[in-house]
PyMOL Python script that loads the backbone (N, CA, C, O; Angstrom):
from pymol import cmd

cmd.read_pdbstr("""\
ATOM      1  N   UNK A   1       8.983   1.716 -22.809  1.00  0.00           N
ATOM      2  CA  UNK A   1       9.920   2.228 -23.786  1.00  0.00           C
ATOM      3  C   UNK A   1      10.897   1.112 -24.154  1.00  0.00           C
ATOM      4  O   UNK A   1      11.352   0.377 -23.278  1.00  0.00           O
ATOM      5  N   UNK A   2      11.196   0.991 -25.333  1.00  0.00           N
ATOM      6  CA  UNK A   2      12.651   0.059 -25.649  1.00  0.00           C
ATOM      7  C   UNK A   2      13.542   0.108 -24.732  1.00  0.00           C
ATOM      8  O   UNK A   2      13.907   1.059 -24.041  1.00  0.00           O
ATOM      9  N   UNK A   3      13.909  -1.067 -24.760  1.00  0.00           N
ATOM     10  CA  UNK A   3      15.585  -0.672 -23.755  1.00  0.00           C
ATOM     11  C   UNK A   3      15.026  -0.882 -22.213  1.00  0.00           C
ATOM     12  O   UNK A   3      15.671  -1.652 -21.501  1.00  0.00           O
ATOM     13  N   UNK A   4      13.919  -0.268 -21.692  1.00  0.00           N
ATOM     14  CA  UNK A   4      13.633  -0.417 -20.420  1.00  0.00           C
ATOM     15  C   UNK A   4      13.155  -2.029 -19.916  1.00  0.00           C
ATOM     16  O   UNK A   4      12.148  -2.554 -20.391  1.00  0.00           O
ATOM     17  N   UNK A   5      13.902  -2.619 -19.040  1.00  0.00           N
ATOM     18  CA  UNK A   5      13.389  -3.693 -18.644  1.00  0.00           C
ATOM     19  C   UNK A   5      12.152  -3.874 -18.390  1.00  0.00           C
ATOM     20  O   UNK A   5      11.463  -3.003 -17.859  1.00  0.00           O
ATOM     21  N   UNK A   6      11.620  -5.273 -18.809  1.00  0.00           N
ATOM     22  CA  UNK A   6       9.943  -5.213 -18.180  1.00  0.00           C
ATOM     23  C   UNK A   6       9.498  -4.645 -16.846  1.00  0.00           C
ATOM     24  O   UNK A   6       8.762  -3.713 -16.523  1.00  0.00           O
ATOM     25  N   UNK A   7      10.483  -5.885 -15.943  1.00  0.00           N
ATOM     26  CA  UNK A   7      10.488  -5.679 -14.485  1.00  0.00           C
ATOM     27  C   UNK A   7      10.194  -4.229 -13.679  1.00  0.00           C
ATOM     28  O   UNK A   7       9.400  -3.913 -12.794  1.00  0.00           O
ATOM     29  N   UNK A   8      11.455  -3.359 -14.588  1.00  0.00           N
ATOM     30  CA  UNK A   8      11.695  -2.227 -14.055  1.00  0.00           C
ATOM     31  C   UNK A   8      10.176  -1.697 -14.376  1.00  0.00           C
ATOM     32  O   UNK A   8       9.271  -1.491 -13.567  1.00  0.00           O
ATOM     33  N   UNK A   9      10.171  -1.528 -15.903  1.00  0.00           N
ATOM     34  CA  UNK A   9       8.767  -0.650 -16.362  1.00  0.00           C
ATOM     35  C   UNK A   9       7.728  -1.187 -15.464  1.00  0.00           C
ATOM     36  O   UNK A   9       6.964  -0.268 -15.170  1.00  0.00           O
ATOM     37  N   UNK A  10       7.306  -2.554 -14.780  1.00  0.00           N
ATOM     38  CA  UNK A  10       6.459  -3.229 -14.251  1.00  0.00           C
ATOM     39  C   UNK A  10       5.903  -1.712 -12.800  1.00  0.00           C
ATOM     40  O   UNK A  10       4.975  -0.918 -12.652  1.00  0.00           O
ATOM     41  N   UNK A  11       7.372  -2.153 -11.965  1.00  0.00           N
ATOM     42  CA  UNK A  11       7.375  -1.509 -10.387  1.00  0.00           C
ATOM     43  C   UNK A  11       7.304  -0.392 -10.928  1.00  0.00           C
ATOM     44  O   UNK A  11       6.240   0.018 -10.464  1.00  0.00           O
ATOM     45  N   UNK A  12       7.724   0.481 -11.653  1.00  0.00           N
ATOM     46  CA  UNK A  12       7.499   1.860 -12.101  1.00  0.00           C
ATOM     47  C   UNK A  12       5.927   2.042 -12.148  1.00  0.00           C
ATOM     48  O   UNK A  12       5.362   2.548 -11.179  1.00  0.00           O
ATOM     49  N   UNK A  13       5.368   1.723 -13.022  1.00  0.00           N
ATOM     50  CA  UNK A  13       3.934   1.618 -12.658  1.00  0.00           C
ATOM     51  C   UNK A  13       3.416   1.343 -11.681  1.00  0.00           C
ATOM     52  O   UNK A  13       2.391   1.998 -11.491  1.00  0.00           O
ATOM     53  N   UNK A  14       3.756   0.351 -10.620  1.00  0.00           N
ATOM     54  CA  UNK A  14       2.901   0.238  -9.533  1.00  0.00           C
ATOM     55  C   UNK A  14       3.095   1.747  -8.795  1.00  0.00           C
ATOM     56  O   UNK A  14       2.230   2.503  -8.353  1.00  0.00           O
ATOM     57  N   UNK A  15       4.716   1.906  -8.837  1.00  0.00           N
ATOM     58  CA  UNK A  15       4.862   3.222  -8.051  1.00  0.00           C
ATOM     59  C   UNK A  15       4.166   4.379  -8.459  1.00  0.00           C
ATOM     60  O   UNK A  15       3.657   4.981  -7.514  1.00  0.00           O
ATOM     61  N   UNK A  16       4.036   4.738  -9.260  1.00  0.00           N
ATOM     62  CA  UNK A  16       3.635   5.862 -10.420  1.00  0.00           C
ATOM     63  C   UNK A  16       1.691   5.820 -10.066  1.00  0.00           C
ATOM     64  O   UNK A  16       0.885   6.730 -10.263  1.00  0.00           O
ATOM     65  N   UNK A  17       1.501   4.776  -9.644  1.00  0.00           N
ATOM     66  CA  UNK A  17      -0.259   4.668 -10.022  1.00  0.00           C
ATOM     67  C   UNK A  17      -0.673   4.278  -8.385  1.00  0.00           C
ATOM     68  O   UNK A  17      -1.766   3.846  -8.019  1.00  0.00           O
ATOM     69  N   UNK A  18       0.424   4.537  -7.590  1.00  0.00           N
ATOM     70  CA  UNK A  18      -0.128   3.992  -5.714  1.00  0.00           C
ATOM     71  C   UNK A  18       0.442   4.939  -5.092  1.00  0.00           C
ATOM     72  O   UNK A  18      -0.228   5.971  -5.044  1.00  0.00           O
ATOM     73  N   UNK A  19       1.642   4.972  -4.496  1.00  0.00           N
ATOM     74  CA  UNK A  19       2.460   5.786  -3.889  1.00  0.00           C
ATOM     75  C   UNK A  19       3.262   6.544  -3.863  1.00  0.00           C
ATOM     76  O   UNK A  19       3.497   7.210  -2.855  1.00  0.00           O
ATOM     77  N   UNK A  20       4.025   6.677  -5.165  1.00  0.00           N
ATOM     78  CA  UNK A  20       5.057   7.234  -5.720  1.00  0.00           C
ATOM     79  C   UNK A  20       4.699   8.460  -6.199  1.00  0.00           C
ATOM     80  O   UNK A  20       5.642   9.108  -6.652  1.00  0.00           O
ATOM     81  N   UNK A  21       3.596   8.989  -6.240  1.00  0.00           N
ATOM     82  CA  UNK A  21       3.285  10.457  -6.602  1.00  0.00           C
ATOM     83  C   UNK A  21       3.545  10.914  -5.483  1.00  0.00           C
ATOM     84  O   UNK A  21       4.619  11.492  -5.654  1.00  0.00           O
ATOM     85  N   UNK A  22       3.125  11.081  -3.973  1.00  0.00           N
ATOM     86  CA  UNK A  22       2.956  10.884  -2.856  1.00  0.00           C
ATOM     87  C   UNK A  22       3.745  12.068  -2.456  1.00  0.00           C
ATOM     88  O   UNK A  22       4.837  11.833  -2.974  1.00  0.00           O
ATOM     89  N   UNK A  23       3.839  13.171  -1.858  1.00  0.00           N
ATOM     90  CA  UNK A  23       4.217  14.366  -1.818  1.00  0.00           C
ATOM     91  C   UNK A  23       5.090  13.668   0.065  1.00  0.00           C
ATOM     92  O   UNK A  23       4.312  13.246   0.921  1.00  0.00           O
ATOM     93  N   UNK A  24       5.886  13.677   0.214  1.00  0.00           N
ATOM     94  CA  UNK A  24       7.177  13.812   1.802  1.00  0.00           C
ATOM     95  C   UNK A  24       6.505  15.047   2.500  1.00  0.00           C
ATOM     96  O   UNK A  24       6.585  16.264   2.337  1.00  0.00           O
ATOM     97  N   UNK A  25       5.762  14.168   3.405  1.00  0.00           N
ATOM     98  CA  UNK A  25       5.289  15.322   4.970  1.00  0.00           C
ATOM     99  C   UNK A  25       5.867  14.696   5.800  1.00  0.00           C
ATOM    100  O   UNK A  25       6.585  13.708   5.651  1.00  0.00           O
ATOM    101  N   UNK A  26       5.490  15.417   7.017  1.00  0.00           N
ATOM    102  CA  UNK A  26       5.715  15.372   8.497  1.00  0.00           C
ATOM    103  C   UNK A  26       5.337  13.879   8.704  1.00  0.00           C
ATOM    104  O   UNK A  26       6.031  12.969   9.158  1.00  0.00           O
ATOM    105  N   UNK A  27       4.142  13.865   8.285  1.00  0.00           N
ATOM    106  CA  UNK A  27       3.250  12.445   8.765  1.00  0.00           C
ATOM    107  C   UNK A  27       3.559  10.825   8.476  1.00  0.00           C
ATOM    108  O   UNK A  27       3.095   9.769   8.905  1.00  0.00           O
ATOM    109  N   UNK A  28       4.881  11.305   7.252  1.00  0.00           N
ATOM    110  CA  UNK A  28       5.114  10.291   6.749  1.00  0.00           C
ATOM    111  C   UNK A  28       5.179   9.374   7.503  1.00  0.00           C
ATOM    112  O   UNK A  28       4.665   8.291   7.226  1.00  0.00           O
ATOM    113  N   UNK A  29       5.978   9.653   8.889  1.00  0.00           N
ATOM    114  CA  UNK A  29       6.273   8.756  10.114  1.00  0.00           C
ATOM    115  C   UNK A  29       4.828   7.897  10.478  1.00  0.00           C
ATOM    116  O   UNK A  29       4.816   6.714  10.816  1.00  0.00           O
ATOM    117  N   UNK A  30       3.713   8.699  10.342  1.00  0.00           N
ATOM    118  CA  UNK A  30       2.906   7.857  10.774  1.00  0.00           C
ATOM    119  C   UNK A  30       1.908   6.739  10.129  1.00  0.00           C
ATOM    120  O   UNK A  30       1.039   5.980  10.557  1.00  0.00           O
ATOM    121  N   UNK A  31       2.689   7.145   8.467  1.00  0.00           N
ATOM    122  CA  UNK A  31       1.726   5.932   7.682  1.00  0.00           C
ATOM    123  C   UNK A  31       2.643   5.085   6.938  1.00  0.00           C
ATOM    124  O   UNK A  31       3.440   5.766   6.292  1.00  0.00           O
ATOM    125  N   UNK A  32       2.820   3.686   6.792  1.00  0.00           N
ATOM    126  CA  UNK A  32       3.670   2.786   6.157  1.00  0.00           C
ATOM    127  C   UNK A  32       3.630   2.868   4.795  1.00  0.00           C
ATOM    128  O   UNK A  32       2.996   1.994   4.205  1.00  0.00           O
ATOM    129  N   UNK A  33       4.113   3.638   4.234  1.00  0.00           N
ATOM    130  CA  UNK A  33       3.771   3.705   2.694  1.00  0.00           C
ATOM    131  C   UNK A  33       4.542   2.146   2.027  1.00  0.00           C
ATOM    132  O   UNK A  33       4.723   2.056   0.813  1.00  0.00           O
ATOM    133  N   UNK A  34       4.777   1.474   2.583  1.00  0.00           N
ATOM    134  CA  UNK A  34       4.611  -0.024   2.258  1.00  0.00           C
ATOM    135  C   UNK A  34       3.710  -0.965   2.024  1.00  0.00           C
ATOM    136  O   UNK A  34       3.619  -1.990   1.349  1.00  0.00           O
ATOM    137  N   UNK A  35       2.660   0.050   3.232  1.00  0.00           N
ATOM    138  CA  UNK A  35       1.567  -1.063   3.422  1.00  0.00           C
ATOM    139  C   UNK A  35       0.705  -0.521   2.120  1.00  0.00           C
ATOM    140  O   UNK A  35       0.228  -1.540   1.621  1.00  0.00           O
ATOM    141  N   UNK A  36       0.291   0.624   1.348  1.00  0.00           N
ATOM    142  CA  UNK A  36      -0.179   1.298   0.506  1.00  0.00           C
ATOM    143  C   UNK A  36       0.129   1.176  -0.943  1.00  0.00           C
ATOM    144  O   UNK A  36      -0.604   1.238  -1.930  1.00  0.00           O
ATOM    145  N   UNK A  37       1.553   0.964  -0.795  1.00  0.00           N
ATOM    146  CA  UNK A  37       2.026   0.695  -2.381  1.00  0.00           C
ATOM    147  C   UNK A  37       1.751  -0.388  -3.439  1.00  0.00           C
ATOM    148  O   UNK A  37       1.860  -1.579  -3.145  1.00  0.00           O
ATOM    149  N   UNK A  38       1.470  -0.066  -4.410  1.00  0.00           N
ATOM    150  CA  UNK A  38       1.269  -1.264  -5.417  1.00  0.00           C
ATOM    151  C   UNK A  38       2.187  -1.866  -5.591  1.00  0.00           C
ATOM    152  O   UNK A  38       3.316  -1.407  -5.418  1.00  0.00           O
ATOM    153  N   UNK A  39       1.903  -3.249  -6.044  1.00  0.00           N
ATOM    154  CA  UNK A  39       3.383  -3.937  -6.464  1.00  0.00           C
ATOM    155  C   UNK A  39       2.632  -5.062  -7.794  1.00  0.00           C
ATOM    156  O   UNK A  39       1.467  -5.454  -7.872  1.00  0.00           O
ATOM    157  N   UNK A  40       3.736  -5.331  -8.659  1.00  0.00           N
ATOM    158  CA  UNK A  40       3.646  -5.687 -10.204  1.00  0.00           C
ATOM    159  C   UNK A  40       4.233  -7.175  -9.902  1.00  0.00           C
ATOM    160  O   UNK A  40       5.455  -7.297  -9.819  1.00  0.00           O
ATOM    161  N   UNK A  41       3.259  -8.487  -9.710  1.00  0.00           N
ATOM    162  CA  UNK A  41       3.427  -9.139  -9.132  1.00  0.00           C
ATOM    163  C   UNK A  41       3.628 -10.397 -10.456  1.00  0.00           C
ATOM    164  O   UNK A  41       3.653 -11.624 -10.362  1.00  0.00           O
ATOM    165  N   UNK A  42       3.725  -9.687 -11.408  1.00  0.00           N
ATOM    166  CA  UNK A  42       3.653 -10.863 -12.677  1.00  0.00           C
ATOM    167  C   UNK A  42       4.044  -9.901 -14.153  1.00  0.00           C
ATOM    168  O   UNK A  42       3.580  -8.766 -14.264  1.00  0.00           O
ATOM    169  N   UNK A  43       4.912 -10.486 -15.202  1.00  0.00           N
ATOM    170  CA  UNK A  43       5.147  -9.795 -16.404  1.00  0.00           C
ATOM    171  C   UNK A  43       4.616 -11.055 -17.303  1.00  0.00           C
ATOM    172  O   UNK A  43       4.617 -12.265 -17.079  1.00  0.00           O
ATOM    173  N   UNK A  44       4.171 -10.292 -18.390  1.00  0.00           N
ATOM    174  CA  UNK A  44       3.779 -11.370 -19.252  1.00  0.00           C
ATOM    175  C   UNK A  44       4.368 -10.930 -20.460  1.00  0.00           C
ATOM    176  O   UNK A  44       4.049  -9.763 -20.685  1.00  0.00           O
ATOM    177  N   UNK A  45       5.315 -11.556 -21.565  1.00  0.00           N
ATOM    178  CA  UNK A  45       5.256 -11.165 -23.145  1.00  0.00           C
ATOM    179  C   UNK A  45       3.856 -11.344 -23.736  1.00  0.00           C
ATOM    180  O   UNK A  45       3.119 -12.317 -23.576  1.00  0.00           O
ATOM    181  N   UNK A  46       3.606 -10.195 -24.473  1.00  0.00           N
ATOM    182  CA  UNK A  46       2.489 -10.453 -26.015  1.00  0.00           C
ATOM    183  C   UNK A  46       3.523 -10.804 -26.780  1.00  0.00           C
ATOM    184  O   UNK A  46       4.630 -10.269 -26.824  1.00  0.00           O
ATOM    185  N   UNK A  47       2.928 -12.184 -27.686  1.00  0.00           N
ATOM    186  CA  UNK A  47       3.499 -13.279 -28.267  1.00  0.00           C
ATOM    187  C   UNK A  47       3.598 -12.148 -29.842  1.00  0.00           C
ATOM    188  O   UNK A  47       2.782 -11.324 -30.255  1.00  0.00           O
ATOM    189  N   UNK A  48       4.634 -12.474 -30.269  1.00  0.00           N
ATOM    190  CA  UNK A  48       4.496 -11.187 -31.685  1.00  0.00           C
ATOM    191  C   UNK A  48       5.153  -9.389 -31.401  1.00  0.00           C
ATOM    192  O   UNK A  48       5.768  -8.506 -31.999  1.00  0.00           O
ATOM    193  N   UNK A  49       4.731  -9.571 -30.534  1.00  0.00           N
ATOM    194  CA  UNK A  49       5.261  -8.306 -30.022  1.00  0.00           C
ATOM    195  C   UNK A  49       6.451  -7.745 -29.495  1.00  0.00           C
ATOM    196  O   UNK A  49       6.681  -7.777 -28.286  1.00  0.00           O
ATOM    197  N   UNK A  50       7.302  -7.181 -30.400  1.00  0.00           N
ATOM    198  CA  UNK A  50       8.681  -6.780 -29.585  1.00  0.00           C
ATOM    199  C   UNK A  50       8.772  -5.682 -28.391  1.00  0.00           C
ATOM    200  O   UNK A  50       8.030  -4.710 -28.536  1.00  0.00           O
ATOM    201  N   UNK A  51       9.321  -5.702 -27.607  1.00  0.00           N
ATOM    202  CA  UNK A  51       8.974  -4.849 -26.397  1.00  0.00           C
ATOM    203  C   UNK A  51       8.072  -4.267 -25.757  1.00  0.00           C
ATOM    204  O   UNK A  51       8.143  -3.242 -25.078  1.00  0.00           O
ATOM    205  N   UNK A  52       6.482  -5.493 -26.162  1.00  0.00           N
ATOM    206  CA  UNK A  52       5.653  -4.983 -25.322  1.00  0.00           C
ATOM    207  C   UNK A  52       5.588  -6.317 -24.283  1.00  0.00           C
ATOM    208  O   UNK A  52       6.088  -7.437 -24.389  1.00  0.00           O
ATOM    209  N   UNK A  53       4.810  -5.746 -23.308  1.00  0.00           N
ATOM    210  CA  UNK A  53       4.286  -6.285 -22.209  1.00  0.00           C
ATOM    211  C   UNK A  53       3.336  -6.350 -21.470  1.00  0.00           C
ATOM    212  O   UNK A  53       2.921  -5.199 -21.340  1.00  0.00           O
ATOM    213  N   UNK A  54       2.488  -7.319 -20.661  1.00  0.00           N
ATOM    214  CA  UNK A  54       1.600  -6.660 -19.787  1.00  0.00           C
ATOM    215  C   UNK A  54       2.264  -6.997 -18.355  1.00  0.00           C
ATOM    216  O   UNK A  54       2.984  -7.905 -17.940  1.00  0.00           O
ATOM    217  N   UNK A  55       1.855  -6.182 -17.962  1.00  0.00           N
ATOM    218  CA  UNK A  55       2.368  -5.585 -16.055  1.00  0.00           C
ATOM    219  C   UNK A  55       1.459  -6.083 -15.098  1.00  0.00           C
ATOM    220  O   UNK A  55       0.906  -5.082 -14.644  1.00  0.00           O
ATOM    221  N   UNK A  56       1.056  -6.973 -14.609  1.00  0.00           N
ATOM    222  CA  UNK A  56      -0.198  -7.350 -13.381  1.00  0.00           C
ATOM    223  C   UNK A  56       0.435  -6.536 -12.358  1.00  0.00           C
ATOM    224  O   UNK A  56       1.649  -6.489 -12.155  1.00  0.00           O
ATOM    225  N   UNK A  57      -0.434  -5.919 -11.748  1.00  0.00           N
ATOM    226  CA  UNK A  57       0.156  -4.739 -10.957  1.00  0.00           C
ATOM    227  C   UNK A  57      -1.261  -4.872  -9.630  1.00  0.00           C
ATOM    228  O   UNK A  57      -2.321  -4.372 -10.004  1.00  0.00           O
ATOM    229  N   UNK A  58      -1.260  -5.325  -8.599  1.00  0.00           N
ATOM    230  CA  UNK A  58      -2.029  -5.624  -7.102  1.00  0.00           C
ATOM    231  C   UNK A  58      -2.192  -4.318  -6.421  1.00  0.00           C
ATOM    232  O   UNK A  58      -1.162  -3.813  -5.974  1.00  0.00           O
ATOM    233  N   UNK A  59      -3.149  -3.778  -6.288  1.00  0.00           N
ATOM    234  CA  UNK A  59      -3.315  -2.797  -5.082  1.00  0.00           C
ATOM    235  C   UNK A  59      -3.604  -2.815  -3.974  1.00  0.00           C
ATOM    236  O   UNK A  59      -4.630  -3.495  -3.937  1.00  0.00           O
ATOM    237  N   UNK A  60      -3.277  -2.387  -2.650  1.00  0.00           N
ATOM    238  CA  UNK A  60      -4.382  -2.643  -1.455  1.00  0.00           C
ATOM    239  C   UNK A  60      -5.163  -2.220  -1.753  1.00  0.00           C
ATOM    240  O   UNK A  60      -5.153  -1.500  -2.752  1.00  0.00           O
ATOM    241  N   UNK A  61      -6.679  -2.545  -0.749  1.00  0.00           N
ATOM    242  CA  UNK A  61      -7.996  -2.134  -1.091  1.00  0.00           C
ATOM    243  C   UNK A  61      -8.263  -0.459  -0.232  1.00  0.00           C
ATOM    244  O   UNK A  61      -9.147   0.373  -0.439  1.00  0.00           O
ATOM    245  N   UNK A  62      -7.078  -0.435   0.781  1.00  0.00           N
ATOM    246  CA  UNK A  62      -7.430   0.680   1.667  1.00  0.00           C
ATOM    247  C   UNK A  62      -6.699   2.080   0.724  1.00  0.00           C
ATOM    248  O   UNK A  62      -6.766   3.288   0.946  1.00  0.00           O
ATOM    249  N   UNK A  63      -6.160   1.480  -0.138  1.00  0.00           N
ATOM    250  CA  UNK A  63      -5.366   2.548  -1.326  1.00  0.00           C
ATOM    251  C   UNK A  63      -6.564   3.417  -1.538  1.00  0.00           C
ATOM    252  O   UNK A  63      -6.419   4.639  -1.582  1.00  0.00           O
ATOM    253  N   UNK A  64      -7.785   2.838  -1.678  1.00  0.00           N
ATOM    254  CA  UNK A  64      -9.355   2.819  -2.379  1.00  0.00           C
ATOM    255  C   UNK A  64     -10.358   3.735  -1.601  1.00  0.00           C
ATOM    256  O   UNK A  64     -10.451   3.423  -0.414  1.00  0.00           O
ATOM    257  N   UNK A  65     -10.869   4.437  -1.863  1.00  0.00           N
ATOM    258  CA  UNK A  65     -12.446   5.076  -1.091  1.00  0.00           C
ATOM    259  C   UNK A  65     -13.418   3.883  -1.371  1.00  0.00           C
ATOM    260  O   UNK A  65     -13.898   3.571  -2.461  1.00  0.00           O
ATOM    261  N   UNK A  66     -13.587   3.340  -0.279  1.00  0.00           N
ATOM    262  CA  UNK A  66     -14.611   2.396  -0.233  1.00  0.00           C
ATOM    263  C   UNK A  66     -15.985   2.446  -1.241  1.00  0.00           C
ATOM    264  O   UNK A  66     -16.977   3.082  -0.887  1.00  0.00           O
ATOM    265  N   UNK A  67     -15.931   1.579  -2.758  1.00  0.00           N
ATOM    266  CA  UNK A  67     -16.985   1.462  -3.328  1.00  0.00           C
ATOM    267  C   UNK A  67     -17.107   2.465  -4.141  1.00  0.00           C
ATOM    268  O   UNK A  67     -18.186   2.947  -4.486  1.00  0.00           O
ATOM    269  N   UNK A  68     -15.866   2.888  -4.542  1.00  0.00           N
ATOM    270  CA  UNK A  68     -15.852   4.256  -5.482  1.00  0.00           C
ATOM    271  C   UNK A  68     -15.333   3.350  -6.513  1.00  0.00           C
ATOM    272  O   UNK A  68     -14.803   2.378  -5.975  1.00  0.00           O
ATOM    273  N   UNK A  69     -15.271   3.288  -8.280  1.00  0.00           N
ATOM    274  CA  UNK A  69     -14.821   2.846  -9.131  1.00  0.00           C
ATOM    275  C   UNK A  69     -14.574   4.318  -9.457  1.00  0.00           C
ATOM    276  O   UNK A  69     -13.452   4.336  -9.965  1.00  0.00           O
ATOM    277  N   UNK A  70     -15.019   5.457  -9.423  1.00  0.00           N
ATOM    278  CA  UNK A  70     -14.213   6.193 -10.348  1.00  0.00           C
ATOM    279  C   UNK A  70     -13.163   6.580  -9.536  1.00  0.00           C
ATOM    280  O   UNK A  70     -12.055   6.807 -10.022  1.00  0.00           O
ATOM    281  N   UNK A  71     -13.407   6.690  -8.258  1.00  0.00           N
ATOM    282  CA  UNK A  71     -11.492   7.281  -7.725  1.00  0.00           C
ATOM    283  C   UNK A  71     -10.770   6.165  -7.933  1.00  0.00           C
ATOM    284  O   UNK A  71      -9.632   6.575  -7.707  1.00  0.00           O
ATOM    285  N   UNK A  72     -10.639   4.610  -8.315  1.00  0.00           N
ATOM    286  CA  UNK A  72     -10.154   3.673  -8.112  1.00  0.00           C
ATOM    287  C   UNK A  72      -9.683   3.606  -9.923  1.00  0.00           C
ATOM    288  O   UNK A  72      -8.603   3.085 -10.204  1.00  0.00           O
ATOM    289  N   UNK A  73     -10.345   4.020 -10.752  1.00  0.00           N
ATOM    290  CA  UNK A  73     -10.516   4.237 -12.250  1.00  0.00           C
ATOM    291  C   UNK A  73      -9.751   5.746 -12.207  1.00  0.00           C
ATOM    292  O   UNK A  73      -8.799   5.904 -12.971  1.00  0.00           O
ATOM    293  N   UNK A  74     -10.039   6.528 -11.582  1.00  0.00           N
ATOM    294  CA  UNK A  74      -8.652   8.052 -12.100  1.00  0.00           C
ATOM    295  C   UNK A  74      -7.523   7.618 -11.402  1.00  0.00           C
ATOM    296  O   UNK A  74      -6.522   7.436 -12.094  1.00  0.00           O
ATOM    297  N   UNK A  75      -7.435   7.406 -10.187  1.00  0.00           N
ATOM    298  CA  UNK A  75      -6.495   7.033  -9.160  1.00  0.00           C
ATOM    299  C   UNK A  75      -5.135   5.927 -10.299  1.00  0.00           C
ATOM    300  O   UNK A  75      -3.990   6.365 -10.180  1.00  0.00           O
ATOM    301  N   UNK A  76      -5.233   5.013 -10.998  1.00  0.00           N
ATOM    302  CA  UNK A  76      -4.618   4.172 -11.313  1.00  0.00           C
ATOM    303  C   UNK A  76      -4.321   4.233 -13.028  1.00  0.00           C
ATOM    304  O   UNK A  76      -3.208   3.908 -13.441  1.00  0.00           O
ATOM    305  N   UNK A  77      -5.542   4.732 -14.106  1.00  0.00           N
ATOM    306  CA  UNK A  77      -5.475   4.868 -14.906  1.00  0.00           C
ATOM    307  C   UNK A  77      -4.984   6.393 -15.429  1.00  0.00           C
ATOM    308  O   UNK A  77      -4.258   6.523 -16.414  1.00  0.00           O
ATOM    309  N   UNK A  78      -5.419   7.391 -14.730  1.00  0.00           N
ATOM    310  CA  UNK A  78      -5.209   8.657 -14.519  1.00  0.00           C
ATOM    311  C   UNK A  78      -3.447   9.312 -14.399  1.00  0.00           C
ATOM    312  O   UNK A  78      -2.962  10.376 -14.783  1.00  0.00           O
ATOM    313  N   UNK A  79      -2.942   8.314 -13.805  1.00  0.00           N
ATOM    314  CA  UNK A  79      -1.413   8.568 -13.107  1.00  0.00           C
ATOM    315  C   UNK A  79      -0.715   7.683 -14.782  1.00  0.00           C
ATOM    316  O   UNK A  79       0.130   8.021 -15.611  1.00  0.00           O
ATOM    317  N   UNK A  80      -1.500   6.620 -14.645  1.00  0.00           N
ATOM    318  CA  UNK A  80      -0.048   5.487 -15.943  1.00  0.00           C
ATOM    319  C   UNK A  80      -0.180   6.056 -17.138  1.00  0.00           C
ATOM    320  O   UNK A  80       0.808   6.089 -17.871  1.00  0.00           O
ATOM    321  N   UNK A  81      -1.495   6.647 -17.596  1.00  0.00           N
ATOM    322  CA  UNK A  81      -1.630   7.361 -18.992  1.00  0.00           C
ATOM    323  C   UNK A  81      -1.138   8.601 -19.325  1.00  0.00           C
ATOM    324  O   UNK A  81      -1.002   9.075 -20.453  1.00  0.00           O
ATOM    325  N   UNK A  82      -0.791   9.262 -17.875  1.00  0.00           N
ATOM    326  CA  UNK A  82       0.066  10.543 -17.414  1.00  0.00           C
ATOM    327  C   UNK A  82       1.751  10.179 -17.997  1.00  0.00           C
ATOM    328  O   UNK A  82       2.516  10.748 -18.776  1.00  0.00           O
ATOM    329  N   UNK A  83       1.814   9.103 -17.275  1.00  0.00           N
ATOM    330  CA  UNK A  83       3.629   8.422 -17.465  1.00  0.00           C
ATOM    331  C   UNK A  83       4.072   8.383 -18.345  1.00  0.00           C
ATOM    332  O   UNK A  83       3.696   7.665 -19.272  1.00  0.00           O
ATOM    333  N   UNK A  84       5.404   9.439 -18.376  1.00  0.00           N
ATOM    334  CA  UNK A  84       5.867   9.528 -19.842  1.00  0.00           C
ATOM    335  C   UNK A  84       7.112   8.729 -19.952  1.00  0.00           C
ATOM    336  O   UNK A  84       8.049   8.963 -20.715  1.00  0.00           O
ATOM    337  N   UNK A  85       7.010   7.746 -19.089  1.00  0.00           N
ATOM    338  CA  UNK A  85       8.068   7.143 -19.401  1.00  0.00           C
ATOM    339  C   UNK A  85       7.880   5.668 -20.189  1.00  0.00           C
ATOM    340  O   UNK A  85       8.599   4.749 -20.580  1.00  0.00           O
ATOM    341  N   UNK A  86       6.785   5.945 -20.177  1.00  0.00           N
ATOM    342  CA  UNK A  86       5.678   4.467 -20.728  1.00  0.00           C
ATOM    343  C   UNK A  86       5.030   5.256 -21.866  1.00  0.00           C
ATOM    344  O   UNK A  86       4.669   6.420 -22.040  1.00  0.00           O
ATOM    345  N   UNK A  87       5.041   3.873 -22.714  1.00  0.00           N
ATOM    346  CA  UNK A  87       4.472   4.525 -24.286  1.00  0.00           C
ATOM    347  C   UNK A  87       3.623   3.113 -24.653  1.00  0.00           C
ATOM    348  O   UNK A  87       2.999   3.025 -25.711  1.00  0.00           O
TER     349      UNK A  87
END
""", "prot")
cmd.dss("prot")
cmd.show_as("cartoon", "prot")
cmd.util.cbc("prot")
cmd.orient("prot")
């Protein structure tokens, strides 16, 4: 959105598409949702373009069902195309 920093819009997405949906249980204690979370490790301007951006955004692989592209394809694309805070 205008106005929103890249940066910010960047980690918003990682959160939004890894961990940040992520419902607060009991168990939380027992899994590092650090070690799980995406992180937006690079912003780039499109040259011409006023307030757009692209977001490089890293996942762990254990985020992943081993050798699945479509949970790895809804899991990430599924959540950011959801985000209405991104246009």
């Amino acid at each position: 959105q205008p106005g929103v920093p890249p940066q910010e819009a960047g980690a918003a997405v990682a959160a939004e598409s890894s961990t940040g949906t992520w419902t607060t249980v009991w168990t939380d204690g027992l899994t590092s949702l650090d070690r799980y979370k995406g992180r937006c490790y690079h912003i780039e301007t499109i040259v011409g373009e006023e307030d757009q951006f692209f977001a490089y955004v890293a996942y762990p692989l254990d985020l992943f069902e081993e050798g699945s592209v479509t949970n790895m394809f809804t899991s990430i694309v599924g959540n950011v195309f959801g985000f209405k805070a991104l246009r």
